[in-house]
C-alpha positions, 0 to 999 in steps of 0.5 A: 886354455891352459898351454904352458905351467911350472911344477918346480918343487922338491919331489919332497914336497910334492909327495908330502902334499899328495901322500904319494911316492914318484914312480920315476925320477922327477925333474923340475919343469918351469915351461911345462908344454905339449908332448913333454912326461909330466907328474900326474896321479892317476884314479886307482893309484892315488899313492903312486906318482907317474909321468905322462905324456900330456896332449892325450890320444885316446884309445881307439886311435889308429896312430897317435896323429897330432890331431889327437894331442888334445892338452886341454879338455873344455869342461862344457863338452866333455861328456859328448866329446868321444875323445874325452867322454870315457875318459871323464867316467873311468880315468881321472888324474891330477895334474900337479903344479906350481902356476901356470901361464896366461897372455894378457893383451894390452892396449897396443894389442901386444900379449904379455905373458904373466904367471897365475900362482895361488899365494896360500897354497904352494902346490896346485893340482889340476882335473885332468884325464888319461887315456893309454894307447897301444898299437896292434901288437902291443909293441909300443903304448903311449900313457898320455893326459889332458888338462880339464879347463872351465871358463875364468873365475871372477878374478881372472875373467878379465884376463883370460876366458879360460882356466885349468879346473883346480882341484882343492885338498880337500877334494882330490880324493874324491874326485880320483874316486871311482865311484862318484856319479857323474854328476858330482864330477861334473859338479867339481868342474867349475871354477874355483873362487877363490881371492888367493888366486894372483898372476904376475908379469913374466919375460917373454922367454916362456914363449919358447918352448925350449926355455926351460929355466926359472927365468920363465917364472921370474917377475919382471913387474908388480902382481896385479892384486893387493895379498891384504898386509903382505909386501908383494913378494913371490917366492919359487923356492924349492918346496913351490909357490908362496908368499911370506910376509915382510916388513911393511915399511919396504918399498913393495916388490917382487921377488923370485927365490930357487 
């Protein structure tokens, strides 16, 4: 599953990356949750930025119950599934993204929260889905998305079963397109492989919702795979997620940086 991720960069950076312009006035959320407006692209209007509820409550819904506040929506079901079939056809979206979190159970049975970032491509964009619900007399509508996840890559496999369904830059276009058979959408659903894909341990202060800070992103240990020559530093500067590279003689370390 995906519960919680960070979209921290500059709105800047973000629309140079997506070549899309924010609709609304952006702030940077380092412990993205259920319920909260996030930044999406949407199929139809790739160059715009919009914000949407996330946990999504499908059209034909009476009210928007709880029950209905769908975050996640598994890749394996997602034709059948009447809450997201629909959807998956008509009204794809990107979600965009720095990282986002996974808890590791150790030995002692303690889950431990770590950060999964990509260290060659700072701004990350999730499959998603959305839906727009309105009541009967059109007096109150709710823009709302899901993320698409799939089971875990070989790198993560490990740690997790599940993963957000990362969209490269190479495909976002053509996934957004609307034309695509289903098929070839379904083709994208998969997970990415890819070896940049590291995660490190963070405090346990994502675990609260309100902590919406950039302590929820700072390292409190070493990232769990080798980045081939590189001093194992992360940064979270105000474009997003990266790495640089550093003098190898220095003891190895993370680092956070806003």
């Amino acid at each position: 599953m995906c519960t919680r991720y960070t979209i921290a960069s500059s709105v800047a950076a973000i629309e140079q990356e997506f070549q899309a312009e924010f609709q609304y006035a952006f702030q940077k959320t380092y412990n993205a949750h259920f319920g909260m407006e996030m930044p999406v692209i949407i199929a139809g209007s790739e160059s715009k930025i919009v914000a949407q509820q996330w946990g999504l409550v499908p059209y034909w819904a009476k009210e928007p119950n709880l029950k209905f506040h769908n975050i996640n929506s598994p890749a394996r079901n997602i034709v059948k599934n009447p809450v997201f079939r629909v959807p998956v056809r008509r009204r794809r979206c990107l979600v965009l993204a720095n990282c986002f979190f996974i808890w590791i159970r150790t030995e002692s049975g303690k889950k431990v929260p770590h950060a999964v970032y990509d260290s060659k491509q700072r701004l990350l964009s999730f499959a998603g889905i959305w839906d727009s619900w309105k009541n009967e007399d059109n007096s109150r509508w709710i823009d709302s998305f899901s993320i698409i996840t799939t089971h875990s890559n070989k790198r993560l496999s490990n740690f997790t079963n599940q993963m957000p369904v990362i969209i490269p830059p190479g495909r976002r276009r053509k996934f957004l397109r609307s034309s695509i058979h289903l098929n070839e959408v379904m083709h994208m659903l998969r997970p990415i492989e890819s070896d940049s894909l590291n995660l490190y341990p963070v405090s346990e202060a994502v675990n609260d919702f309100q902590n919406n800070t950039r302590e929820v992103v700072m390292p409190v240990g070493e990232r769990l795979f080798a980045e081939y020559s590189y001093v194992p530093k992360v940064y979270l500067k105000l474009e997003g997620m990266g790495s640089m590279k550093d003098n190898e003689d220095r003891k190895p370390e993370i680092k956070m940086m806003i």
